[in-house]
N, C-alpha and C positions, 0 to 999 in steps of 0.2 A: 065955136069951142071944140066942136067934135073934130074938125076939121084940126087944128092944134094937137091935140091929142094923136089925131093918126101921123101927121106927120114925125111927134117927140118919139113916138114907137118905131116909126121906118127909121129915121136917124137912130135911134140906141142901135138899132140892130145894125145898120150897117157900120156905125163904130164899134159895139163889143160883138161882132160875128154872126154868119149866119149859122145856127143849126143843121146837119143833114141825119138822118135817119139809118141806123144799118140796114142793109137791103139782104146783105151775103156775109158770109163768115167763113172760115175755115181753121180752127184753133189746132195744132199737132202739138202732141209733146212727145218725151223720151223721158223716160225711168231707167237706171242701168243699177245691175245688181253684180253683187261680186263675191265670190265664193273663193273658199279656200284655194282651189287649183281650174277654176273659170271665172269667165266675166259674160254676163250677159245682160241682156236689155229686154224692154217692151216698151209699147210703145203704142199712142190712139189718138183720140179724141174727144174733145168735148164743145160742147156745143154757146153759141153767143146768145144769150135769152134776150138781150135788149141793148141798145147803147144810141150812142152817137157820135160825130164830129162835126167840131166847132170851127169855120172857115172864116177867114177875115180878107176880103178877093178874094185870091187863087192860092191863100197859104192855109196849110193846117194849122191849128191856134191851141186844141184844146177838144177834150170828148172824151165819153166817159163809156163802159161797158160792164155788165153785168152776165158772168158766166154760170152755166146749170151745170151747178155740178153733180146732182142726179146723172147728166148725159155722160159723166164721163163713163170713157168704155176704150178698152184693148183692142188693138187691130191686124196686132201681128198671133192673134191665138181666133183658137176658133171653139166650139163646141162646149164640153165639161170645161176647157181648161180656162178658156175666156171667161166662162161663167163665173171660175173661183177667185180669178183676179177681179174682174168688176165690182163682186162683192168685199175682196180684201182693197181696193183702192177705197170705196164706199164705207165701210164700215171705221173704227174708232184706230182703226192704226195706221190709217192715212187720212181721209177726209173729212170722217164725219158728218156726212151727208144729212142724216135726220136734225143733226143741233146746227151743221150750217151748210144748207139747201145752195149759198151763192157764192162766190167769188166777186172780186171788182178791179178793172185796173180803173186810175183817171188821170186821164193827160194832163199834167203840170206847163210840161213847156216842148217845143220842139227848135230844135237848133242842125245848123250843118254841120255836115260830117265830112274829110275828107277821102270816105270810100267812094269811088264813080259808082259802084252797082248800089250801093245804098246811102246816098249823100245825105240822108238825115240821121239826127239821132235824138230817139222819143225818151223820154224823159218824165216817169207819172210815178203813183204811187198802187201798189198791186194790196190786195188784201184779200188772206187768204183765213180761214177758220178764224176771225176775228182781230186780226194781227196783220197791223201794214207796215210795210217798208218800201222805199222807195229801187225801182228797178231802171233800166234805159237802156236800150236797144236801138242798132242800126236797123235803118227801113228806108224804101223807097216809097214816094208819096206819091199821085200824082193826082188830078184835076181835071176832068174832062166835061165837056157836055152835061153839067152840075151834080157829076158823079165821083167823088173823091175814094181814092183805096190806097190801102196800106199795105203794103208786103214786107213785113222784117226779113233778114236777115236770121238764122238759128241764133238763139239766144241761151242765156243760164241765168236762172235765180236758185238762191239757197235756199231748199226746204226747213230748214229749221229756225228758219228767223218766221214761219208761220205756223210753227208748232207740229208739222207735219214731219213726226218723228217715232218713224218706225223701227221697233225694237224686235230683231230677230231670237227666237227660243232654239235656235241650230245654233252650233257653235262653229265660229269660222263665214256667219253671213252675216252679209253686210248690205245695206243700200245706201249708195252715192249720196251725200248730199245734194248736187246740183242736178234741178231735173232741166230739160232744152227744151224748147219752145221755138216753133211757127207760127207769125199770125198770118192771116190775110184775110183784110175786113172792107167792103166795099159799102159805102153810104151815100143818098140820094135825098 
């Protein structure tokens, strides 16, 4: 009977996929702001608290991540000034870090793409301060020695379809809606 059992288990998994674990991460973005008579940006990081992807052989299937967004943090400022964006991304007019500590994307599907540098295109649902919508981005996959990684291509999603809706007290500033995105996530 046990015997049974382990086999119904190794068959599930190798028909609905195998699990890999993230090992590595690198999540970048871009904020751009825009003022009466300039434009400018920032621009950081934040960090992948947990995730995974889901391989069925050597194709990506599926896999899910959960982002701190405590980590995020500015990388083009340094000192006092980093400091006051940290806390202005962090606090109630972008994140809201205390009411929602995480973000999530989760891969719905992956399909080809006809960019060569990035012939896929990932296809999930992102959810940000408690509000999802669905995003897709080109990326290169690939499979190695039971090491799967992802490198998108820069990407855009709309800040305001996740409530991440900051309202300037200057008149004449503005912030973008669309903020850009880098991934690259390696899982074992």
């Amino acid at each position: 009977m046990k015997k049974i059992f382990l086999l119904a288990v190794l068959a599930g998994g190798l028909a609905f996929g195998q699990s890999k674990k993230v090992v590595s991460s690198d999540v970048h973005w871009w904020g751009y702001k825009v003022a009466k008579s300039e434009a400018s940006s920032h621009d950081g990081t934040v960090k992948v608290k947990s995730g995974n992807m889901v391989m069925k052989g050597n194709q990506l299937v599926g896999g899910s991540f959960v982002l701190d967004m405590n980590s995020i943090t500015s990388t083009d400022l340094s000192g006092e000034y980093q400091t006051k964006l940290n806390g202005h991304l962090k606090n109630g007019d972008f994140f809201e870090v205390e009411k929602y500590p995480t973000a999530s994307f989760k891969i719905t599907s992956v399909k080809k793409n006809n960019d060569k540098a990035y012939p896929n295109l990932v296809t999930g649902d992102l959810t940000v301060k408690g509000k999802t919508s669905p995003i897709s981005f080109p990326a290169k996959i690939t499979y190695t020695n039971g090491v799967v990684s992802l490198v998108s291509n820069k990407f855009s999603f709309d800040r305001q379809k996740y409530d991440v809706a900051y309202k300037s007290t200057m008149k004449d500033v503005f912030v973008k809606d669309d903020i850009d995105m880098l991934v690259k996530v390696s899982a074992k």
